[in-house]
C-alpha positions in Angstrom: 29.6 -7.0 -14.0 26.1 -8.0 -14.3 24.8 -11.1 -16.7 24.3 -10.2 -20.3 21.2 -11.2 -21.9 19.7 -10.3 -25.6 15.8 -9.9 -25.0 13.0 -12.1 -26.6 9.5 -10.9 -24.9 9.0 -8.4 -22.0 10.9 -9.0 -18.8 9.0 -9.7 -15.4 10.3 -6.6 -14.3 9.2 -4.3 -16.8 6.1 -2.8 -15.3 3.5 0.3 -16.2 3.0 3.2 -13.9 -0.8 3.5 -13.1 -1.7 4.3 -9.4 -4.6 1.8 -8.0 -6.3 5.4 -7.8 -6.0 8.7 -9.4 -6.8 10.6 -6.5 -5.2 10.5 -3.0 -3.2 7.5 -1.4 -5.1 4.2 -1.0 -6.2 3.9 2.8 -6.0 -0.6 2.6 -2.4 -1.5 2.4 -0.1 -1.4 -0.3 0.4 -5.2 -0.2 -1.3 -7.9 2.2 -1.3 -11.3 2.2 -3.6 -13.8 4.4 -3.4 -17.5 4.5 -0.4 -17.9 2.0 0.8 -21.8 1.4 3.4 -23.0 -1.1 4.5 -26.7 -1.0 6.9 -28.4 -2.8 6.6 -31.7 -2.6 5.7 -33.0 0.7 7.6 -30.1 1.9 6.0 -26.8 2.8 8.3 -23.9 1.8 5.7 -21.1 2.6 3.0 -21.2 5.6 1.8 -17.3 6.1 -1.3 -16.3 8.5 -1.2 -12.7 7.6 1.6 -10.6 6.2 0.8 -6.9 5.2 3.1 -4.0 4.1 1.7 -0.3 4.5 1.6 2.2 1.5 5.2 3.8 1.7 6.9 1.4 3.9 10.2 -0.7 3.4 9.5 -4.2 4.8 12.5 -6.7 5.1 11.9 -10.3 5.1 14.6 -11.7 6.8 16.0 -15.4 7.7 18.9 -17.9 6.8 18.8 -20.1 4.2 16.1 -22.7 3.5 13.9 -20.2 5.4 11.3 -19.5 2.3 12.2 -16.0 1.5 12.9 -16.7 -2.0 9.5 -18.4 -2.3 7.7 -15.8 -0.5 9.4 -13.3 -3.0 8.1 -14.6 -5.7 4.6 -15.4 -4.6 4.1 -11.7 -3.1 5.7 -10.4 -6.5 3.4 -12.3 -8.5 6.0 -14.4 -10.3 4.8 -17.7 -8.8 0.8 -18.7 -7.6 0.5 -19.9 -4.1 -1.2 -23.2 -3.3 -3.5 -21.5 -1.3 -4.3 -18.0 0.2 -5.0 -14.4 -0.9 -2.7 -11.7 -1.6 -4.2 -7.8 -2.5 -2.4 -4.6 -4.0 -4.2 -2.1 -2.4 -7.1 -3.8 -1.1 -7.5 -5.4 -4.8 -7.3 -9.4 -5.1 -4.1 -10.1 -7.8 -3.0 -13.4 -8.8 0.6 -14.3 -11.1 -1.8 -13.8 -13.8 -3.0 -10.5 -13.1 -0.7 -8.8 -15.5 -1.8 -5.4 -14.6 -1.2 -6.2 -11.6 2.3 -7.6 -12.3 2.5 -3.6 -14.4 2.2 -1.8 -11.3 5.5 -3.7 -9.7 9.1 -3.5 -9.9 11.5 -6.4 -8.9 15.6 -6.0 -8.9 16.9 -9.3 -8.5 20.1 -10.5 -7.0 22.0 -10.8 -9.7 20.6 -7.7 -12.4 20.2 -9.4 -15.9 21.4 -6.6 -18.3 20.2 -6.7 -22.1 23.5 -6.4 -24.4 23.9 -2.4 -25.5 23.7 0.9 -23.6 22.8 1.1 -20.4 19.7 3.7 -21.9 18.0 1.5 -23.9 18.1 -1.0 -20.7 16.8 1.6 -18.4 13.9 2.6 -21.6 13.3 -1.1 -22.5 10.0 -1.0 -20.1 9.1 2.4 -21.7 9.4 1.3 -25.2 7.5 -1.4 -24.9 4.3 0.6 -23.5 5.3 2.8 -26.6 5.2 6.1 -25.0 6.2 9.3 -26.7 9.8 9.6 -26.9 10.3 12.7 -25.1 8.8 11.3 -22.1 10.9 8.2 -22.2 14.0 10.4 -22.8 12.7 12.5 -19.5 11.8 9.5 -17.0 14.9 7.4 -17.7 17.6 10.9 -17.2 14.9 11.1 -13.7 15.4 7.4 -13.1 19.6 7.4 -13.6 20.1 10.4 -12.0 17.9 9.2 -8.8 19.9 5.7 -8.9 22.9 7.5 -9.0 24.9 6.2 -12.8 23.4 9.8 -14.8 26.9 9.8 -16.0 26.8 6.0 -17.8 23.7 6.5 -20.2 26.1 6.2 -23.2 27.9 3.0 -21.2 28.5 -0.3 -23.1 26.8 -3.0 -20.3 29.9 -5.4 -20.4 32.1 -2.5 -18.9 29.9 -1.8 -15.8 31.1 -3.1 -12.5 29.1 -5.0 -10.2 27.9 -2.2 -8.2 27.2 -0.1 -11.8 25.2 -3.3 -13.2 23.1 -3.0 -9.8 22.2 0.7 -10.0 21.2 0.3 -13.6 18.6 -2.7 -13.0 17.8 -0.6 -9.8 17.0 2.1 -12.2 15.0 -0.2 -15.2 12.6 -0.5 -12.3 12.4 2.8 -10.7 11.8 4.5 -14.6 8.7 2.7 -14.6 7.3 4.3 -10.9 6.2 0.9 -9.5 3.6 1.1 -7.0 5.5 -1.3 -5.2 8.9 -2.5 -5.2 10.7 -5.9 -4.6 14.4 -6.4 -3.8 15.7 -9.8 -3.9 19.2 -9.3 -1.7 20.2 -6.8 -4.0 23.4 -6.0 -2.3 24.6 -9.1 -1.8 26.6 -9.9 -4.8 28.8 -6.6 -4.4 31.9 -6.4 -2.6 31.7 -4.5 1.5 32.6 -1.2 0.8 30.3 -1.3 -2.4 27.5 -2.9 -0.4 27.6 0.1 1.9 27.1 2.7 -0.3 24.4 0.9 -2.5 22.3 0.3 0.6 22.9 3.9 1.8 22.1 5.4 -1.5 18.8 2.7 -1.8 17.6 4.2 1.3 17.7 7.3 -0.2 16.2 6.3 -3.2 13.4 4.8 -2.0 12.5 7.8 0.6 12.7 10.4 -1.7 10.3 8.4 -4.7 8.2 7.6 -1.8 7.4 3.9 -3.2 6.9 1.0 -1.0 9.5 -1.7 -1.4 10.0 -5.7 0.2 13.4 -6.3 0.5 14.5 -10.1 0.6 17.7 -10.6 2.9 19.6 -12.8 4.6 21.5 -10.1 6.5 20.1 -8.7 9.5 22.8 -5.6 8.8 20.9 -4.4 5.7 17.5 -5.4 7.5 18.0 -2.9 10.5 19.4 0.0 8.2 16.6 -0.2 5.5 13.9 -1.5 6.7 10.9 0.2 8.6 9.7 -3.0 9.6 10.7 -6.5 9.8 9.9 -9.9 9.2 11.5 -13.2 10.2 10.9 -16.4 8.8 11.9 -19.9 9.9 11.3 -22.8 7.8 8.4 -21.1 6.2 6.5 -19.1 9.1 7.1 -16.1 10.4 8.3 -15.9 13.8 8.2 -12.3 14.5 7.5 -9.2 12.9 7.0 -6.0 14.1 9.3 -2.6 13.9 12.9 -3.1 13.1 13.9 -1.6 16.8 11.2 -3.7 18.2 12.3 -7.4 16.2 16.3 -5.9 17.1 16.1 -5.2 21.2 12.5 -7.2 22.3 13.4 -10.5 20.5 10.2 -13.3 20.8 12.4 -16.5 21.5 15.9 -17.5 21.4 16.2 -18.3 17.6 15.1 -14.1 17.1 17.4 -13.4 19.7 20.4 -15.4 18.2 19.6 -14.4 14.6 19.4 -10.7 15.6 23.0 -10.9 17.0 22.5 -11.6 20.9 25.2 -14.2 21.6 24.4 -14.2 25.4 21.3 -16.0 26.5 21.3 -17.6 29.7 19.1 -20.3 31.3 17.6 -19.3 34.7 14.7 -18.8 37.1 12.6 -15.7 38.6 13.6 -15.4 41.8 11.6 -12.2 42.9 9.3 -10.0 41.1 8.4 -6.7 42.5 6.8 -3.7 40.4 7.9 -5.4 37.3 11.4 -5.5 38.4 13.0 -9.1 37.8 15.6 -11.3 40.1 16.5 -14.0 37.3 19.2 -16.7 39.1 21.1 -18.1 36.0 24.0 -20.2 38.3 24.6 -20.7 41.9 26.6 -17.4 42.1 24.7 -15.2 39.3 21.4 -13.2 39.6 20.3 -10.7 37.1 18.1 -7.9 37.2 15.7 -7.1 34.3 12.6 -4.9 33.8 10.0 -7.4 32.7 6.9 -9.3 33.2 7.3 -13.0 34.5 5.9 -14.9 37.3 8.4 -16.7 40.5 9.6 -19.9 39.7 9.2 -19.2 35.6 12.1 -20.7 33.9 13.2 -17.6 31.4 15.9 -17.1 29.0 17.7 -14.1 29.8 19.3 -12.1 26.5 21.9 -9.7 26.6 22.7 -7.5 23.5 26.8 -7.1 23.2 26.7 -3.6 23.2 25.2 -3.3 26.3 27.8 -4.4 28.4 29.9 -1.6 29.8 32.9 -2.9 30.6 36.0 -1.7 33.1 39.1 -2.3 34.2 38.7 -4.1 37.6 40.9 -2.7 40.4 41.7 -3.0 43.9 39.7 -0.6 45.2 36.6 0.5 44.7 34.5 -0.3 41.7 33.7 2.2 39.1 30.7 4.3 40.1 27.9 2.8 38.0 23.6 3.1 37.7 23.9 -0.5 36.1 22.2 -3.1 38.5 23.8 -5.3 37.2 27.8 -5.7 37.7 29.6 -9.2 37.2 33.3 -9.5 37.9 35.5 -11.6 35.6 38.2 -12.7 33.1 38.6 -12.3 29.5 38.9 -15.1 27.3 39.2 -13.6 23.8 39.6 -10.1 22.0 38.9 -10.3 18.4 39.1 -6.7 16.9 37.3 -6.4 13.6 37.6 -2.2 11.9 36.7 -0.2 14.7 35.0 -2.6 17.2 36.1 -5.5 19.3 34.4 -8.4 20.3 35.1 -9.5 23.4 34.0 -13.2 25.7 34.8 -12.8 29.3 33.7 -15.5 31.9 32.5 -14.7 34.6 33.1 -17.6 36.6 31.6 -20.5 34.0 28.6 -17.9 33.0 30.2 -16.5 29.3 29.1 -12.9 28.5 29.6 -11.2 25.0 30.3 -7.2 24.8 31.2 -5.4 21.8 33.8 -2.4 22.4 35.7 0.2 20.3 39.0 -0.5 19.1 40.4 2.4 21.1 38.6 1.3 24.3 40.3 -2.1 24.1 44.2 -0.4 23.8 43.2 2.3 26.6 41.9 -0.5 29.1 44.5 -2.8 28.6 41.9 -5.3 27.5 43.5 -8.6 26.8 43.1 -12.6 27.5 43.3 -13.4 31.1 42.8 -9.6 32.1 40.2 -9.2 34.9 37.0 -7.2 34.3 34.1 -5.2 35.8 31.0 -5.9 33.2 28.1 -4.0 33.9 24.5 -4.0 32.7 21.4 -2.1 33.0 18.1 -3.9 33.9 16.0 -2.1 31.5 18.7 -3.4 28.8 18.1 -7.2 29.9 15.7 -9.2 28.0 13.6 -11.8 29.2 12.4 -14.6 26.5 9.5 -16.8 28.0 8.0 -19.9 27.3 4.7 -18.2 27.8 5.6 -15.8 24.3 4.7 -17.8 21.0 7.3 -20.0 19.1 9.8 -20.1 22.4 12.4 -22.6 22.1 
């Protein structure tokens, strides 16, 4: 259930609804922020060249902890003021202190700070306080509950909600006030799996059909990939790539991207031969791999495979499986760890590991256990190259 608090002033998150414009959408981006630097201390939590998000896009910023994300939340929310740098709404300069700035925003927090009473004169609060006419308010927050999916709980005591209830409602204080933009601070995190699924499938919904641009805060590259348009990741206070979720997902920049996006198999090696863009990378004395990609002969590379695209067989006797793959490794399997309806499975090929992610079924109708042999196959244009020539390469 969420916390239960009685309230004394406005909340942060209680926001107006004027546009930046009364006519058309804005062309300058919905949020943008250049040179942003927040230090605590000696210690600098935030250090951001440039950062925009575009009118109508989901961006996730996205990192472990200790990363800044929290910081960064509240600077580009307007809850905290930055050491130095600029942030705009909509081409507009806005500082914490712009508080009609701060109207035009909506934040749902991690944990959603319920008033005690009904769950309507939480959603309302924001309304009241702007003291519009009473049919309105009684129009926009039915809109707001029925879009965030609790219609049914307006008459709800707040101490009875579950976890997942408590998060729609604070989902829906901020919707009710049609926020310009919209800030998420790992909203799902606090709800159990099956609830988390369902929240972040029904917020993806939400936030398409009220068409409002949203930052989302995470930790969990899960929620990243199935919200977000676009993502940002952040290391101890930079960002270290950003670009399209499928982009930051399959073309990581440098072996921390790759590792946090879920690629458990890099390998060391060097470019043998290069012809038309077509890579020989020797990782071992026995083990070449073939990737589509720009490098030079003799360039030591990292060489990222993504689990689930190994392809993996039964090895036999005679004849391998016909494959288009150019690349196929022979070898043993070390571990099967089935989790729901995938497996993860580590084979060694010969002191090289390899990670491949398989269904449940394929693992029972191959037989796939510890010590079983294995044909593991790759495509080139699946192999990813990280080089000491792209920025921030560890």
């Amino acid at each position: 259930m969420g916390e239960v608090v009685t309230p004394v002033e406005p909340m942060i998150d209680a926001h107006t609804t004027s546009a930046p414009e009364a006519t058309g959408r804005p062309v300058a981006p919905a949020l943008e922020a250049t040179g942003l630097v927040r230090s605590y201390g000696d210690v600098r939590v935030v250090d951001i060249d440039h950062l925009k998000v575009e009118a109508g896009e989901m961006l996730a910023v996205l990192g472990p902890n200790g990363a800044g994300k929290s910081t960064l939340f509240r600077l580009l929310a307007l809850l905290e003021s930055p050491d130095s740098g600029r942030i705009s709404h909509f081409g507009m300069p806005v500082s914490h202190r712009d508080l009609a700035a701060r109207r035009r925003t909506g934040t749902v927090f991690q944990r959603p700070f319920l008033f005690q009473g009904k769950v309507h004169s939480n959603v309302s609060y924001g309304l009241r306080l702007r003291r519009l006419p009473r049919a309105e308010i009684r129009e926009r927050v039915a809109r707001a509950l029925e879009l965030a999916g609790v219609a049914g709980l307006a008459k709800a005591d707040v101490r009875r909600l579950s976890g997942g209830e408590a998060q729609r409602v604070a989902l829906a204080r901020a919707l009710v006030l049609e926020p310009d933009i919209l800030f998420l601070d790992e909203p799902s995190s606090n709800l159990d799996p099956g609830l988390r699924r369902r929240f972040r499938d029904d917020l993806r919904r939400i936030v398409e059909q009220s068409g409002t641009t949203a930052v989302l805060i995470t930790h969990d590259r899960t929620e990243a990939m199935s919200l977000a348009h676009r993502i940002v990741l952040m290391k101890e206070g930079r960002v270290v790539q950003q670009g399209p979720a499928e982009e930051v997902y399959s073309r990581p920049r440098d072996a921390f991207v790759a590792d946090y996006m879920g690629v458990e198999t890099i390998w060391r090696g060097f470019v043998e031969h290069e012809v038309d863009g077509l890579c020989s990378v020797r990782v071992s004395g026995s083990h070449v791999v073939e990737a589509l990609a720009e490098a030079e002969v003799g360039e030591e590379v990292g060489v990222a495979v993504r689990p689930e695209d190994v392809v993996i067989a039964r090895a036999t006797q005679g004849e391998p499986p016909a494959t288009s793959a150019r690349n196929r490794w022979s070898g043993a399997v070390v571990s099967v760890r089935v989790s729901g309806p995938l497996a993860d499975i580590w084979i060694d090929l010969d002191g090289v590991l390899l990670h491949a992610v398989v269904t449940r079924p394929s693992v029972l109708e191959l037989g796939i256990e510890p010590g079983a042999r294995v044909l593991a196959s790759v495509k080139a244009t699946a192999v990813h190259l990280l080089t000491d020539r792209e920025e921030g390469y560890h």
